[in-house]
C-alpha positions in Angstrom: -150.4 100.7 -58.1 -153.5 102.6 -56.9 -156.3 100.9 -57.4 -157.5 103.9 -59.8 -154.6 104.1 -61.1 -155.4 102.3 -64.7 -155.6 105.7 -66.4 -152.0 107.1 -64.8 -148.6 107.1 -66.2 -147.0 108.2 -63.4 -147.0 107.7 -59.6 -148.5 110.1 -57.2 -146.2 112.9 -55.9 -145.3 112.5 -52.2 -146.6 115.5 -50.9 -149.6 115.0 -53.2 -149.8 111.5 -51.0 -150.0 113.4 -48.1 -152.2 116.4 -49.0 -154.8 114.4 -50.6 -155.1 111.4 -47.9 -158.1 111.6 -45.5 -156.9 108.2 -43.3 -155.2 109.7 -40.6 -158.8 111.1 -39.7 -161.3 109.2 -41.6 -160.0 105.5 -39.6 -162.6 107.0 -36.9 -165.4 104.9 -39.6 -163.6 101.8 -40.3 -166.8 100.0 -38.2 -169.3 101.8 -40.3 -167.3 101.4 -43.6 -167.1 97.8 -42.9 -170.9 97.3 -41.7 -171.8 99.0 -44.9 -169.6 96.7 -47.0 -171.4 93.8 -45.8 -174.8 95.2 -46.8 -173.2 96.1 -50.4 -172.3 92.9 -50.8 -175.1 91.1 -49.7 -177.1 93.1 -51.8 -174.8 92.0 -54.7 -175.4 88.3 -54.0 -179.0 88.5 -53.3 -179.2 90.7 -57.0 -177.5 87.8 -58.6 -174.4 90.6 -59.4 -171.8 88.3 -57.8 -171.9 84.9 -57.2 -172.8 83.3 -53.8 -168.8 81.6 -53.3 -167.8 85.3 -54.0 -170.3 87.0 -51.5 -169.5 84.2 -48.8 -165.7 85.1 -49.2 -166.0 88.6 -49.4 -167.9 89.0 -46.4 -166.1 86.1 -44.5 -162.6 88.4 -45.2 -164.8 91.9 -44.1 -165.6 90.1 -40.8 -161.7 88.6 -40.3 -160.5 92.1 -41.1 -162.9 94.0 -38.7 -161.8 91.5 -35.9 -157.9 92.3 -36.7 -159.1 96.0 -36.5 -161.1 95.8 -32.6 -157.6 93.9 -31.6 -155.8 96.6 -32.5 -153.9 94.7 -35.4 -154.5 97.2 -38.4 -151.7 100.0 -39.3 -153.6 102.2 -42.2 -151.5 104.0 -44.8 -152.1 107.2 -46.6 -150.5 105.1 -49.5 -154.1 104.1 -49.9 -155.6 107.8 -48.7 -158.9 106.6 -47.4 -160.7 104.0 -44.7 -162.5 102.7 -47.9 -159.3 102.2 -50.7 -157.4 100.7 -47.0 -160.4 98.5 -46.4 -160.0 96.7 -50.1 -156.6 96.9 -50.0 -156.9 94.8 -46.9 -160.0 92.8 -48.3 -157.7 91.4 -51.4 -154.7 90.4 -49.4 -156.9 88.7 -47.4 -159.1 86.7 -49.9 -157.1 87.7 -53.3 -158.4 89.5 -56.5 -162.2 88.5 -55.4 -161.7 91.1 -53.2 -162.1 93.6 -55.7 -165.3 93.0 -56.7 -166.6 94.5 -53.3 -166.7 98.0 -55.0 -168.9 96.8 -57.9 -172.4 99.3 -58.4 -171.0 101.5 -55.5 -168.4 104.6 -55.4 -166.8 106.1 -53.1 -169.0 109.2 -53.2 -172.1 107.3 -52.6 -169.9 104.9 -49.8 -168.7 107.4 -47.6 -171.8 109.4 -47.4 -173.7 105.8 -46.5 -170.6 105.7 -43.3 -170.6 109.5 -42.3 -175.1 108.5 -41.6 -174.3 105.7 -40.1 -171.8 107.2 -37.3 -174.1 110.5 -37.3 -177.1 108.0 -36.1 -174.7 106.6 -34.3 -173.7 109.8 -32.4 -177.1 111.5 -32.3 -178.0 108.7 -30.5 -175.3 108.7 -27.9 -175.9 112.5 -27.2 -179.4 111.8 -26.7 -178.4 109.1 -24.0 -176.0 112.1 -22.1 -178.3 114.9 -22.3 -181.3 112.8 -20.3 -177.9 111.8 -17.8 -177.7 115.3 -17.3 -181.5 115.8 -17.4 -181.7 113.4 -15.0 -179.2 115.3 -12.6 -181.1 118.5 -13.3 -184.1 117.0 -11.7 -182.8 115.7 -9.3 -181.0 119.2 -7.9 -184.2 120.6 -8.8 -186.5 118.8 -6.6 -183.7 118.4 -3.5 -183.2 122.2 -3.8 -186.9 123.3 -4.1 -187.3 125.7 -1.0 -183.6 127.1 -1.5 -184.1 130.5 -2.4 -181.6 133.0 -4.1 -181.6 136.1 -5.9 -182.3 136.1 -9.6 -180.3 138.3 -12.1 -180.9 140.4 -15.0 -177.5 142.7 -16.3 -175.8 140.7 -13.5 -177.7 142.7 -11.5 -180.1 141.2 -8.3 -183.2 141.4 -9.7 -186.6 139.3 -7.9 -185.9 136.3 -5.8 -186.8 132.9 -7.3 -186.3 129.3 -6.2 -183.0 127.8 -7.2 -185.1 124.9 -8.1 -186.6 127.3 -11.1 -183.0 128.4 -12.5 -182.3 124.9 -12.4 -184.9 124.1 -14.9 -184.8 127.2 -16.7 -181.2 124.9 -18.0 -183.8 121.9 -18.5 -185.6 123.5 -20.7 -182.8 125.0 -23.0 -181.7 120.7 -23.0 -184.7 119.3 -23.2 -185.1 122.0 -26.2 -181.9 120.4 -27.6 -183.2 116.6 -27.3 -186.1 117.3 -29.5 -183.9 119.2 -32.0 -181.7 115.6 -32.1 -184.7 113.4 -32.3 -186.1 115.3 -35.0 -182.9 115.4 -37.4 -182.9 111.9 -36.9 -185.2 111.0 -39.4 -182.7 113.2 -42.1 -180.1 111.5 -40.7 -182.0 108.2 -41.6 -182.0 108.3 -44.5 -179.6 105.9 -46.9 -177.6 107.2 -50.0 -175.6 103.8 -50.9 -176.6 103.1 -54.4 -176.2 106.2 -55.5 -173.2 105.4 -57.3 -170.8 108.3 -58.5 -173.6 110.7 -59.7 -176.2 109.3 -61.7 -176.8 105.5 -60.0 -175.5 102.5 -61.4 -176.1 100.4 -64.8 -176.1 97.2 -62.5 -179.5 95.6 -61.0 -179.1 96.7 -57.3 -182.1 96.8 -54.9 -181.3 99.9 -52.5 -184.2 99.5 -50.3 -182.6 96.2 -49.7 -179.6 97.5 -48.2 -181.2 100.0 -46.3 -183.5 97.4 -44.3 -180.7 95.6 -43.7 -178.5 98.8 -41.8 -181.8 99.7 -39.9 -182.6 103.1 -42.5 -186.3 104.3 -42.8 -185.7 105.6 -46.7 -183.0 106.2 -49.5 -182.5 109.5 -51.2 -184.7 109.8 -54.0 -181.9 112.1 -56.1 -178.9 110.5 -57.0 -176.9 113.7 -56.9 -178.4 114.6 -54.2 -177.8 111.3 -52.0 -173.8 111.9 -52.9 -173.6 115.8 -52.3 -175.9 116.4 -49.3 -174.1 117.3 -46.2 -177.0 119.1 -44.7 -177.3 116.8 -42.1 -174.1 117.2 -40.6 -174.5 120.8 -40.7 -177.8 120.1 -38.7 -175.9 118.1 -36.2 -173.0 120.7 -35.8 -175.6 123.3 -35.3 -177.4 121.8 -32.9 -174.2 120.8 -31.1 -173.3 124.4 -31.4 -176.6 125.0 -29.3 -176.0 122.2 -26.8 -172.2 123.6 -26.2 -173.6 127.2 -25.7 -176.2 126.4 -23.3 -173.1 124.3 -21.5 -171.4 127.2 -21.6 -174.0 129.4 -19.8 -174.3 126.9 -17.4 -170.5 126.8 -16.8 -170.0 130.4 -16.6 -173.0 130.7 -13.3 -170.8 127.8 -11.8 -168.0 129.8 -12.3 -169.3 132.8 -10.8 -171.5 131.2 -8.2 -167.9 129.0 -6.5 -166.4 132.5 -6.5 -165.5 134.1 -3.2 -168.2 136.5 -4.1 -170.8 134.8 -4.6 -170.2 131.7 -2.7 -173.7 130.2 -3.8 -171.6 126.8 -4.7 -168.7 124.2 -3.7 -167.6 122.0 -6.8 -166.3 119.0 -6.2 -162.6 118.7 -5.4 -162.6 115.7 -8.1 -163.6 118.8 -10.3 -161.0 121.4 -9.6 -157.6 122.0 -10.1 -155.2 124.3 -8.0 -152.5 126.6 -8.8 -149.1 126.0 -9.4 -148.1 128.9 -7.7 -150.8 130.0 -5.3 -151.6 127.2 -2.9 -155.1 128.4 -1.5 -156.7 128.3 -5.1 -159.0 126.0 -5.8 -159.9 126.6 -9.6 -163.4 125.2 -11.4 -160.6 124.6 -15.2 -163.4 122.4 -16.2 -166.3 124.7 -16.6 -163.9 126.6 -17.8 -162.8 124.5 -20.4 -166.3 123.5 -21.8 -166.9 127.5 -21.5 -163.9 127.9 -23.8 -164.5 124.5 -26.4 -167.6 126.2 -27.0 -166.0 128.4 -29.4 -164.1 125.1 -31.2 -167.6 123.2 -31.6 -169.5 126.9 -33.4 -166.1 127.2 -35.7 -166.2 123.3 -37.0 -170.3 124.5 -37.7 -169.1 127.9 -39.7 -166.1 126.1 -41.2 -168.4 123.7 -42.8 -170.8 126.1 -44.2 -168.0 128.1 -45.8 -167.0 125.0 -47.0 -170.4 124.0 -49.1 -171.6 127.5 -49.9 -170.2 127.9 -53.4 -169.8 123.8 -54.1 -171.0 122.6 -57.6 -173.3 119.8 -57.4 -172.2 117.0 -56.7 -169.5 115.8 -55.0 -166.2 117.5 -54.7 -162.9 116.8 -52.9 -163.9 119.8 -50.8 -166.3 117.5 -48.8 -163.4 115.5 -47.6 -163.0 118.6 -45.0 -166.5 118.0 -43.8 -165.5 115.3 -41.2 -162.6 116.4 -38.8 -164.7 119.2 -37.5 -167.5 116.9 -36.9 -165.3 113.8 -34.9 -163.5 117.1 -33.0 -167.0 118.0 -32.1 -168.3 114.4 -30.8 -165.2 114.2 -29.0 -165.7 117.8 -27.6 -169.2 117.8 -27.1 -169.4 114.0 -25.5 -166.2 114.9 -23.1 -168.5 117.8 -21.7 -171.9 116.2 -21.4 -170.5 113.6 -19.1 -168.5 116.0 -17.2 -171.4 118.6 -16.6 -173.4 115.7 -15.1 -171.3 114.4 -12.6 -170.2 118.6 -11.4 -173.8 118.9 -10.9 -174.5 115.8 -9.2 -171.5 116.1 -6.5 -171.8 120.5 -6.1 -172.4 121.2 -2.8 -175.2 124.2 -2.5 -174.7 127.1 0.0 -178.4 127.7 1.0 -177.6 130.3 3.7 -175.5 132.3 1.7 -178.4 132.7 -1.1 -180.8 133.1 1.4 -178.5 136.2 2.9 -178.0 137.7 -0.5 -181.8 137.6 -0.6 -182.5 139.3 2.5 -179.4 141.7 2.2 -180.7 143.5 -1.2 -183.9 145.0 -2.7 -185.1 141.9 -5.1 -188.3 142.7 -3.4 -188.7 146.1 -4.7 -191.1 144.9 -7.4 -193.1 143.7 -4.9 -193.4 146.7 -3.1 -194.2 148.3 -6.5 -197.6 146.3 -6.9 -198.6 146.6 -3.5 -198.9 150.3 -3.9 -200.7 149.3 -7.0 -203.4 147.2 -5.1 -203.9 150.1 -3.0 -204.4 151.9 -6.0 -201.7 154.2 -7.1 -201.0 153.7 -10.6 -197.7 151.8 -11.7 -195.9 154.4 -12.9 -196.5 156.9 -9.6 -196.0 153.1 -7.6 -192.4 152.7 -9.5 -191.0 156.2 -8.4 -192.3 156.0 -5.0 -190.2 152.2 -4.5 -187.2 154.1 -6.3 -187.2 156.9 -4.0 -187.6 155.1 -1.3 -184.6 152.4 -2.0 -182.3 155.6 -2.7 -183.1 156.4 0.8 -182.5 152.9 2.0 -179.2 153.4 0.1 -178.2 156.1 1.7 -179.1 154.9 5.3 -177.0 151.9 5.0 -180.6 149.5 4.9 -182.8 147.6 3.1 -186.4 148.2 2.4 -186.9 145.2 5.0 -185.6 147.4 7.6 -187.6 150.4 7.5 -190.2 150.9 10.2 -193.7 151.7 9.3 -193.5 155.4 9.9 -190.4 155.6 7.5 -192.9 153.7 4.2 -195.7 155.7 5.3 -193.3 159.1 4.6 -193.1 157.5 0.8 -196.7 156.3 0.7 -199.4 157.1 3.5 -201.0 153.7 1.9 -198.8 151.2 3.1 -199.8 149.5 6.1 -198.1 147.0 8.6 -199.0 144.4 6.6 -196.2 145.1 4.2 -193.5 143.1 6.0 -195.2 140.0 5.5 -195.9 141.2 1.6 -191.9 141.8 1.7 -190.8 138.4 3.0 -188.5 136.7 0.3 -190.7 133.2 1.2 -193.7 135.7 0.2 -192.4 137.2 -2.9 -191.5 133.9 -4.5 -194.7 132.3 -3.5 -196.6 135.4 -5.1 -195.5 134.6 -8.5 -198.0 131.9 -8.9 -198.5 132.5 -12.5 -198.1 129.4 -15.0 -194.5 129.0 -15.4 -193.4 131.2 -12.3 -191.0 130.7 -9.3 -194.1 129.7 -6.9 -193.3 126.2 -5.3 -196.8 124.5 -6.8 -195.9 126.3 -10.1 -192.3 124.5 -9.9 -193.3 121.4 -9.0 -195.9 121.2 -12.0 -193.0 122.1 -14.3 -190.6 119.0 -12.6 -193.4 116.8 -12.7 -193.7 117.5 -17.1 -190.0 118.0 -17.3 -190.3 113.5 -15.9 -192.8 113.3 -18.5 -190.7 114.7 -21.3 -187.4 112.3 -19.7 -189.3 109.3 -19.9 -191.0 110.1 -23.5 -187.1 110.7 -24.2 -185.9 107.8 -23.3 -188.7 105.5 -24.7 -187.7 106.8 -27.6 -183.6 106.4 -27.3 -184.6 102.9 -26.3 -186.7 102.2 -29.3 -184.0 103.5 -31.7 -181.1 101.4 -30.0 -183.3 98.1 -29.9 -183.6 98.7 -33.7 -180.0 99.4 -33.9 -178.9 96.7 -32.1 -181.0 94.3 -34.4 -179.2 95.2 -37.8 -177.4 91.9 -37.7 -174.9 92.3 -40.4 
């Protein structure tokens, strides 16, 4: 007999059973269903809803239960569809028919919106915690690697030469960009919709502040309908996961390209690589790969859910059940490549020679040559097809602009005098960009030393959240 079943005159259909039952996913909360059980209940005693034998029972058989569950001694059934219905099926072959007072002033619309906030603090918490790992590596690079030089790119193309140091934390940015998106929906995530009830709230005495001290939340949901149908939160967290994956995935595709034969800016780790079954000289970088490729799996779960609430009547509907695989793929997905992305960064090996060649061997210092001619005062335009002319000829004599003597510039532009080989230097170049946020090495090291800032801000605030975590003793 289901335990709504009072109404029915006939049993399920089997493939109904299957269809219709969420366990074989929805097991990933049984902590969270069970923490917020405890709070229910202890509401319910405190209320004077349920006796105090009854709440000291009840709670005693929640504990026994999640005990049986962390040794691994709980088989779920989709006979009972859901974490919640298996719970208190479990709770009253524990303890008896007491057990089914548990549900009293609660439904399951209000109850698994209260778990799905609890593992999304849960979660935005433990991505918070990787991205300052990988910050932390990041920095690290960054300031070990601040006089490597290599060429920067636009269209894929060399464009001016800029401290590796500065691409680095041009990735910093996009994640420290991605931290403050987390620690912002945070406060949304917060935010407790138990006692809620169905729809409208309940006809019994409950105190819902009281159960969201207890589970460490800084509100409740001021609309009942809203508290049970709001999924905006998740969709919040799947797009800034979204984010997070795609700025892993730009990541991954330079570390693809710069381990390349062509570039050989990079060495991953061998820990890192795989080979080929067939070709025994590769050495392949699958992982980057792999987070380059999950990227499109993580922005899918985010568009799969917004098809799935765009035409939803309020309030809840058995279309929400859909709203949580995509989410535990993604914090599986997304969690799997944080830690990974770290630890290829920390072990790389960086090829400073080889960028410094590409450097020398191109004409990323064009530009430079540009607003030289511009000090002397030629005007920009005139300045830019005078450098162009000039690296067509270097193209077609097999040089660079470095290797021209000082008769060849002075055919291009009577202006330029000797001292253009020290203005042409690739040291030179990059220290010339001096403006706030450029590739100079003072400008660089102001940006590392806010980007420690920022990290330690971060993490005073990760620590602050998990203390109060932590402390909701239930």
């Amino acid at each position: 007999m289901k335990l709504w079943g009072g109404r029915f005159t006939k049993p399920t259909n089997q493939l109904v059973e299957e269809f219709n039952a969420s366990i074989l996913f929805d097991k990933e909360l049984v902590e969270e269903d069970i923490q917020g059980s405890l709070a229910h209940v202890a509401m319910l005693g405190k209320c004077g809803i349920l006796p105090k034998e009854d709440v000291e029972q009840i709670s005693a058989g929640l504990k026994k239960i999640l005990a049986r569950v962390r040794r691994g001694e709980v088989q779920f059934s989709i006979e009972h569809e859901d974490i919640h219905m298996n719970i208190e099926k479990l709770l009253m072959d524990e303890i008896g028919s007491v057990g089914g007072k548990l549900h009293t002033g609660r439904s399951r619309n209000d109850q698994v919106a209260l778990d799905m906030h609890l593992y999304i603090r849960r979660q935005t918490m433990e991505l918070v915690r990787l991205l300052l790992q990988l910050q932390e590596v990041l920095l690290m690079q960054a300031e070990q690697q601040i006089d490597t030089i290599l060429p920067g790119y636009t269209h894929l193309q060399r464009a001016q030469p800029v401290r590796f140091s500065h691409h680095l934390l041009a990735y910093a940015s996009m994640f420290e960009r991605d931290i403050e998106r987390l620690v912002d929906s945070y406060k949304r995530v917060n935010t407790c919709p138990l006692g809620a009830g169905a729809i409208a709230g309940t006809t019994f005495p409950i105190d819902r502040r009281y159960v969201a001290e207890k589970l460490g939340f800084d509100r409740i949901y001021d609309n009942s309908m809203d508290a049970v149908s709001d999924r905006d939160y998740l969709v919040e967290f799947l797009s800034i996961s979204s984010l997070i994956m795609t700025h892993l995935s730009r990541l991954s595709e330079e570390l693809i390209l710069w381990s390349s034969e062509e570039f050989q800016y990079i060495e991953l780790d061998d820990a890192f690589c795989t080979g080929s079954s067939m070709m025994p000289q590769k050495k392949n970088p699958d992982i980057p790969e792999l987070i380059r490729g999950k990227t499109g799996r993580v922005c899918g779960h985010l568009v799969s859910l917004l098809m799935t609430l765009k035409a939803l009547p309020l309030t809840y509907n058995k279309d929400m059940q859909e709203d949580k695989e995509g989410v535990f793929d993604t914090v599986k997905t997304l969690t799997g490549s944080l830690e990974l992305m770290a630890e290829i960064l920390k072990t790389m090996k960086v090829n400073q020679k080889r960028m410094k060649q590409n450097v020398e061997q191109g004409f990323a210092n064009a530009t430079d040559l540009a607003d030289y001619l511009v000090n002397k005062g030629i005007p920009f335009r005139k300045a830019h097809e005078i450098v162009g002319k000039l690296v067509l000829y270097c193209l077609k004599q097999e040089k660079f602009l470095l290797d021209c003597s000082l008769e060849e510039f002075q055919s291009f532009a009577p202006e330029i005098e000797q001292d253009i080989y020290d203005h042409l230097d690739p040291i030179s170049v990059v220290e010339a960009r001096k403006s706030e946020g450029g590739t100079a090495k003072e400008q660089v090291q102001k940006t590392l030393t806010k980007k420690k800032v920022k990290l330690a801000q971060f993490s005073d605030w990760l620590t602050s959240k998990m203390n109060k975590e932590a402390s909701v003793n239930i």
